[in-house]
C-alpha positions in Angstrom: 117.8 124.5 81.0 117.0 126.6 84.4 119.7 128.1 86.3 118.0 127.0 89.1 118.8 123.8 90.5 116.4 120.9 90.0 115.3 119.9 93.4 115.7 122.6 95.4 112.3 122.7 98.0 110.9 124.4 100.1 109.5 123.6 103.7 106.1 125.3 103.7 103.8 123.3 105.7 105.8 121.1 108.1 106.1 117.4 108.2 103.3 116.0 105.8 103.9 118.4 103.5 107.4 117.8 102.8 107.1 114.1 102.7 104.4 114.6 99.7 106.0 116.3 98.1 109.0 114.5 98.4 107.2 111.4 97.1 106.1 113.7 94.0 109.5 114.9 93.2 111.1 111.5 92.6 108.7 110.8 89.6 108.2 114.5 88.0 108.0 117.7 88.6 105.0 119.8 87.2 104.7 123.3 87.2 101.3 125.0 86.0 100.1 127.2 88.4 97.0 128.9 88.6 96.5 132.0 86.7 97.5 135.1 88.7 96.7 138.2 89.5 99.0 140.8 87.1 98.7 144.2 89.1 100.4 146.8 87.1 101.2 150.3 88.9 102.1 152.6 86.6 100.9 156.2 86.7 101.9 157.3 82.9 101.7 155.5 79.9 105.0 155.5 76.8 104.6 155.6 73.8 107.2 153.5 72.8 105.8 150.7 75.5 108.6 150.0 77.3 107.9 146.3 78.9 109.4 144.9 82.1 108.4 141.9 84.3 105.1 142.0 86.4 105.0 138.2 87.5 107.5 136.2 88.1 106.8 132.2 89.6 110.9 132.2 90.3 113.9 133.7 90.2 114.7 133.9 86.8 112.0 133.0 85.0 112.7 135.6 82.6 115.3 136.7 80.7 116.3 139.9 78.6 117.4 139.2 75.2 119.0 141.1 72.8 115.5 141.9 70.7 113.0 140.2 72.9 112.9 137.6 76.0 113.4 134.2 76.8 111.0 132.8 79.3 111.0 129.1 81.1 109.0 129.6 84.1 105.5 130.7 84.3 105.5 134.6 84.2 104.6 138.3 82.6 105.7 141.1 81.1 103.9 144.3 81.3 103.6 148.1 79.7 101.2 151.0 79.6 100.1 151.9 76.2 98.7 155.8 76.0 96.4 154.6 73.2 95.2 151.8 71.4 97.4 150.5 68.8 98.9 147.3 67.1 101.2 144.5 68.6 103.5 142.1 66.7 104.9 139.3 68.9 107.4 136.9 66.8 107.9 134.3 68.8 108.8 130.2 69.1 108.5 127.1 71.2 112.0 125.7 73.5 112.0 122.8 74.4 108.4 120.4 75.4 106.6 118.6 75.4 103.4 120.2 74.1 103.2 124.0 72.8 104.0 127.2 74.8 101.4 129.8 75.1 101.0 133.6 75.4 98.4 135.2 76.7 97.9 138.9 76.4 95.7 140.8 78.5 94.6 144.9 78.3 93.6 146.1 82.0 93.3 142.2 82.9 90.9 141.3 80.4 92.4 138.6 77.8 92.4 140.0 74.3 93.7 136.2 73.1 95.6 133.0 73.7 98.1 132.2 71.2 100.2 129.1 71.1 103.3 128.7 69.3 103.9 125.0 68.6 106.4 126.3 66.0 107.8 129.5 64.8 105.0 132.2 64.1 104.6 136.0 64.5 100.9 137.3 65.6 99.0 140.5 65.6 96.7 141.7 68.1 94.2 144.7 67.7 94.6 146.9 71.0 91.4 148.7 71.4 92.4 151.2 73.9 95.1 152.8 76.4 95.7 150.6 79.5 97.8 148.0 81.3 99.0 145.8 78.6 100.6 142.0 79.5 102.1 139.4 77.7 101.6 136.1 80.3 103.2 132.9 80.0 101.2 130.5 82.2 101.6 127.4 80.5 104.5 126.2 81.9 105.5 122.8 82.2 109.2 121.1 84.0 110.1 117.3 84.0 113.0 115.5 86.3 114.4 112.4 86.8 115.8 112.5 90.5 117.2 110.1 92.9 116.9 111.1 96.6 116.3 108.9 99.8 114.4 109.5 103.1 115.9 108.5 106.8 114.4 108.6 109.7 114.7 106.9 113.4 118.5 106.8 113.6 119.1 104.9 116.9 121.4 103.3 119.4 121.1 100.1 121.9 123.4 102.0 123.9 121.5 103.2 126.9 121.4 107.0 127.2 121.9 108.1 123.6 119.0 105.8 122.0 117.5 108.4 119.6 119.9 110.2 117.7 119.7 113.2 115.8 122.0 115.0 113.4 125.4 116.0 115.3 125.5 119.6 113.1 123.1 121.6 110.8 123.4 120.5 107.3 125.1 122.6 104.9 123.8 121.5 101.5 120.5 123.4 101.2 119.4 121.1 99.0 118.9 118.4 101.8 117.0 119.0 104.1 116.0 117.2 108.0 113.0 118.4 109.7 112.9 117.7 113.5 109.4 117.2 114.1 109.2 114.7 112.2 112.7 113.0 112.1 112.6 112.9 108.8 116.2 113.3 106.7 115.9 113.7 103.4 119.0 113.5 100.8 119.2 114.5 97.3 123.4 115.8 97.7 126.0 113.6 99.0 126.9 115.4 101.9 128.1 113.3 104.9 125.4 113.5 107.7 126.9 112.8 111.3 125.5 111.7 114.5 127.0 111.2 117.7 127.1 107.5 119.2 128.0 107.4 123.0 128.7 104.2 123.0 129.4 100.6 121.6 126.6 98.8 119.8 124.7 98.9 117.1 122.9 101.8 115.0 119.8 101.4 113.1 117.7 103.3 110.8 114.6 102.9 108.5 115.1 103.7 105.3 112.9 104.2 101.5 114.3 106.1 98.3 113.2 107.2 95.1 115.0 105.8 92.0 116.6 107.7 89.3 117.9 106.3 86.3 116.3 102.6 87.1 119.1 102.8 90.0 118.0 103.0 93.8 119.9 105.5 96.3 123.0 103.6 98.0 123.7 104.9 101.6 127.1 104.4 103.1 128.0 104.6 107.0 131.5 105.7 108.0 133.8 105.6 111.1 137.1 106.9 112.0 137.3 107.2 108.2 136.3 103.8 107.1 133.5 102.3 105.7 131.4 100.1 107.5 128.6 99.1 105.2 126.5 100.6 102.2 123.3 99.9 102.0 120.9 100.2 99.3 117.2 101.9 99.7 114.0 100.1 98.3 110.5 101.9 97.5 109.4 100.6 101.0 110.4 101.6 104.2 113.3 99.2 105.9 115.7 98.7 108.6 119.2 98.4 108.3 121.9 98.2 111.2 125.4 98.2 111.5 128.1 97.9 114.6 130.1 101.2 115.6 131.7 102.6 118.4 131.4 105.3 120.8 132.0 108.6 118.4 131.0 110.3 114.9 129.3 108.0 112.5 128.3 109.4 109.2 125.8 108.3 107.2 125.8 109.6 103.4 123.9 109.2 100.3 126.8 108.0 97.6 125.4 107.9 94.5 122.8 111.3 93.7 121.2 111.7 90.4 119.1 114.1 88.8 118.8 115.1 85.1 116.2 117.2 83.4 114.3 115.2 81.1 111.4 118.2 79.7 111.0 121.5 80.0 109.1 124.1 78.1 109.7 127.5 77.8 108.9 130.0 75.0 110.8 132.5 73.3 110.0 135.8 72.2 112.5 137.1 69.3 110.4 140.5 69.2 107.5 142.5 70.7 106.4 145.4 68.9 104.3 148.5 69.5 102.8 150.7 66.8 100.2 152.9 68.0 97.2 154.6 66.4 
């Protein structure tokens, strides 16, 4: 499982952007990027090719074992060989669906792909000195989340018809973004907004499913409920009568469970040169 949290996002290219992606996190998640470009600095090579990280997609996409590394996220590991030599990699498939695969590259040209739908060790020839990678590109993440979207929180009281968030939000994993109006919840955190007056508040409203259930949004007063309401895969408009003050509005019922992830394990990486 990655330590990092499921649904964290990030806000790269304003409204549109997030809403897309949005949309794509409630079905699945899917991580392959592109292959990238492994620069390796290092001046002097060691004969006993010492390897640490070059690429990294995310924080922690590798990990330091005792003999080897464990890697879920798309990544590589790098060394500078003073000659050509021989290289064992012993290594195994975690978790799915499909097979992990390692690709190992000498001055970013790819001496071989190897996948490792099971167990297997492999040996590669290494022809020359150089910048030598092991590259995990293959990488491939699966959730099941539940998160709604709201947007166009009103009044009828005159003055105070549009209504925004009364604070920042402190759970980074929700998120509102002002040029568009758009809330969007995947943590239950109590969202308030400031009603000037008597009346009634209404908001549209669409959510994402998880676990065949659809998000449930409560509003509160003074500390009581006032309704919950429950999101559909369309957009809709719900009310309900408050009072001049703080009304909260707050997703109730969050979900989100990995359901596949692939990573691949190295056991051991050794170097025996010519």
């Amino acid at each position: 499982m990655r330590s990092t949290p499921l649904f964290v996002m990030s806000i790269v290219g304003g409204a549109v952007a997030l809403f897309l992606a949005l949309l794509a996190l409630a079905f699945f998640i899917l991580r392959s990027p592109p292959p990238p470009r492994l620069a390796f600095e290092q001046s002097s090579c060691t004969p006993s090719a010492e390897w640490n990280p070059v690429f990294l997609s995310e924080p922690g996409a590798l990990r330091r074992m005792a003999d080897g590394w464990f890697v879920e996220g798309a990544s590589a590991l790098g060394t500078h060989v003073c000659q050509g030599g021989t290289l064992v990699v012993d290594m195994q498939p975690d978790g799915g669906p499909g097979a992990p695969a390692l690709t190992v590259l000498l001055d970013g040209q790819q001496l071989g792909r190897y996948f490792a739908p099971t167990r297997r060790t492999v040996t590669i020839e290494v022809p020359h000195a150089g910048a030598l990678q092991l590259a995990y590109l293959n990488d491939y993440y699966r959730a099941d989340v539940r998160s709604v979207e709201i947007r166009e929180v009103r009044t009828n009281v005159l003055g105070c018809q549009l209504l925004t968030p009364a604070k920042p939000l402190s759970d980074p994993q929700n998120v509102y973004v002002p040029q568009s109006d758009l809330l969007a919840l995947f943590q239950p955190e109590p969202v308030a907004y400031q009603a000037c007056g008597a009346g009634a508040l209404s908001f549209r409203m669409m959510g994402h499913p998880g676990n065949g259930s659809f998000p449930i949004v409560e509003a509160r007063q003074e500390g009581k409920t006032l309704a919950k309401f429950t999101a559909s895969a369309e957009w809709r408009v719900f009310k309900v009568p408050v009072r001049a003050g703080l009304v909260t509005l707050q997703f109730i019922n969050p979900y989100a469970r990995e359901t596949e992830d692939r990573n691949l394990v190295l056991n051991r990486v050794s170097w025996t040169p010519r």
